[in-house]
C-alpha positions in Angstrom: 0.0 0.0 0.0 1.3 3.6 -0.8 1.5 5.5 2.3 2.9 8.6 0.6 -0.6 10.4 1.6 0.3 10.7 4.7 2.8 13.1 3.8 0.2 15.7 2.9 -2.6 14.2 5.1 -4.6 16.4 8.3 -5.3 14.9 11.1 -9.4 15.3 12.5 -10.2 14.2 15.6 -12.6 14.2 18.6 -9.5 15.0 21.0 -8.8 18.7 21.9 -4.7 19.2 22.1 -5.1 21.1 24.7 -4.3 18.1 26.1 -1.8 17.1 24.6 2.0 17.3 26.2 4.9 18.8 24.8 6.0 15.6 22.8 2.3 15.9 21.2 1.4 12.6 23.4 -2.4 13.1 24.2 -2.6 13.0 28.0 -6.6 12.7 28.7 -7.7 9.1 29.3 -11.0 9.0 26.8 -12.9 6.5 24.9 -11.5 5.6 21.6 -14.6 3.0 20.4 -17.7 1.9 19.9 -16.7 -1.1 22.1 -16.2 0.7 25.3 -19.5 2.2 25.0 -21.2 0.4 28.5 -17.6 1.1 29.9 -16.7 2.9 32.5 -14.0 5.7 31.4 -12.7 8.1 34.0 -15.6 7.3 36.4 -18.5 7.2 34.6 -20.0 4.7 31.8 -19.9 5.4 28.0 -23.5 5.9 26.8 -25.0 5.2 23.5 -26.1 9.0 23.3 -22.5 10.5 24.3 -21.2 7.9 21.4 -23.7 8.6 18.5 -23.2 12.4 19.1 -19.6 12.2 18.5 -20.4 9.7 15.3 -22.1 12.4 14.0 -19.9 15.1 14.0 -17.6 12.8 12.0 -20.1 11.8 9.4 -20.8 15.6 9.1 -17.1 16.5 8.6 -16.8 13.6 6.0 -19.8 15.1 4.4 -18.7 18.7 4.5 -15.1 17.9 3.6 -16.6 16.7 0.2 -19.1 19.2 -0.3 -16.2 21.7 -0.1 -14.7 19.7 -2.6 -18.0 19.6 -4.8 -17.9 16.4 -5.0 -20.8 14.3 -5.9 -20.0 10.6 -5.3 -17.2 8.7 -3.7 -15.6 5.6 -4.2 -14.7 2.7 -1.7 -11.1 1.2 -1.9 -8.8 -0.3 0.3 -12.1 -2.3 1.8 -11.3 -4.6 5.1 -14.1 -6.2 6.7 -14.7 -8.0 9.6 -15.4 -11.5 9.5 -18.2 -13.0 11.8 -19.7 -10.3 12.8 -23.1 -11.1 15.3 -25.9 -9.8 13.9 -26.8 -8.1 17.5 -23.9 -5.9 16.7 -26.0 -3.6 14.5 -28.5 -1.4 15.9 -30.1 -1.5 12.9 -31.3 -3.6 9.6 -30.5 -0.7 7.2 -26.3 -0.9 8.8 -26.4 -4.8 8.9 -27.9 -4.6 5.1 -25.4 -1.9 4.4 -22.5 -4.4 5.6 -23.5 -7.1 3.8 -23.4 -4.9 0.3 -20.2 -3.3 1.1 -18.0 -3.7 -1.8 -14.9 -2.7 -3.0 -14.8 -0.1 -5.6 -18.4 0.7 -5.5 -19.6 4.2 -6.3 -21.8 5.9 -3.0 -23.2 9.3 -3.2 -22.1 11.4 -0.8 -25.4 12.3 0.8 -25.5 8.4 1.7 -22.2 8.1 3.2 -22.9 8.1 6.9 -23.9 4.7 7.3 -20.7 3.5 5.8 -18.8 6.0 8.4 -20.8 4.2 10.4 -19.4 0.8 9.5 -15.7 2.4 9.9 -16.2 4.3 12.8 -17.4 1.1 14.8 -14.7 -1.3 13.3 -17.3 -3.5 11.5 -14.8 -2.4 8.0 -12.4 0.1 6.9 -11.9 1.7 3.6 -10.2 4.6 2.2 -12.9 6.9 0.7 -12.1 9.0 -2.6 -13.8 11.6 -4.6 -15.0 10.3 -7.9 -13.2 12.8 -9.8 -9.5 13.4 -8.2 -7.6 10.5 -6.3 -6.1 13.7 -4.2 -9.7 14.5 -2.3 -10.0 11.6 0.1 -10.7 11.0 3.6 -9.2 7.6 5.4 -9.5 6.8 8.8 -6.9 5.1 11.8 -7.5 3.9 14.8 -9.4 5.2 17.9 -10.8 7.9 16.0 -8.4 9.8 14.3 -8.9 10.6 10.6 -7.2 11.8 7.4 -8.2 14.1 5.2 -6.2 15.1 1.8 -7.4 17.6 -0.5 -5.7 19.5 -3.9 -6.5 22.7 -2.5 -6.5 25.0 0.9 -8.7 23.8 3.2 -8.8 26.9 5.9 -12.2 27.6 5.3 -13.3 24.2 5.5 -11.5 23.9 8.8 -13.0 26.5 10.1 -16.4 24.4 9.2 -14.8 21.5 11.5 -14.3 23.1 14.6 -18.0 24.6 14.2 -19.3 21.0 14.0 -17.2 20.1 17.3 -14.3 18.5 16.4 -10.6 19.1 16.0 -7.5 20.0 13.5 -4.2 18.3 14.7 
């Protein structure tokens, strides 16, 4: 796999580096997956609600990243799934149906991505996600919630748009 994207990749994420030490090493203890949610982190248990609110901030920067980019559709690569999952794992029929039909190299309009962030963000798969028309606009995600963004043009503005949704630049 060519990991020269990371070179020009920006980091998103749900942790604020203001806690973060001198050597960048994030000092907070916090969740970092849909497992843990039932857990109990710092004292008190991960909800479902605290969970699915910070879901959706991510599925609204994914969208809004390519919306800046005006981007229409998006195409799935890299695909990893999970073998075995248990059907109780979904919360829903539409995300177990959704996993099931996951493909690689299938073509997903961007209004309809949030169930596969979905499928990411919980660890059910992982895929690299590219814009349709430029293999330099893509978003891919790493582990306990960080994710990458690379784009062919500034992204300040669009930035800006991810700190309003309630998330963070690293």
């Amino acid at each position: 796999m060519d990991d020269e994207w990371r070179l020009t990749a920006k980091s998103i994420t749900k942790y604020n580096p203001i806690y973060r030490d001198k050597d960048g090493r994030y000092k907070k203890n916090e969740w970092i997956g849909f497992f843990q949610v039932g857990q109990t982190i710092n004292g008190l248990p991960l909800k479902i609600d605290e969970y699915l609110q910070v879901e959706e901030k991510y599925i609204l920067a994914v969208i809004a990243f390519f919306n800046f980019h005006d981007c229409k559709k998006v195409v799935i690569r890299s695909l990893e799934k999970q073998k075995d999952l248990p059907s109780q794992l979904f919360d829903n029929d539409e995300l177990f149906h959704s996993y099931n039909s996951l493909k690689e190299d299938i073509t997903i309009p961007v209004e309809n991505l949030g169930i596969i962030i979905k499928l990411i963000l919980r660890e059910f798969a992982w895929a690299e996600l590219f814009c349709v028309e430029s293999d330099e606009i893509a978003v891919r995600f790493g582990y306990d919630f960080y994710m990458y963004v690379n784009s062919n043009r500034g992204l300040d503005s669009f930035f800006e748009n991810v700190k309003a949704i309630g998330l963070f630049v690293d």
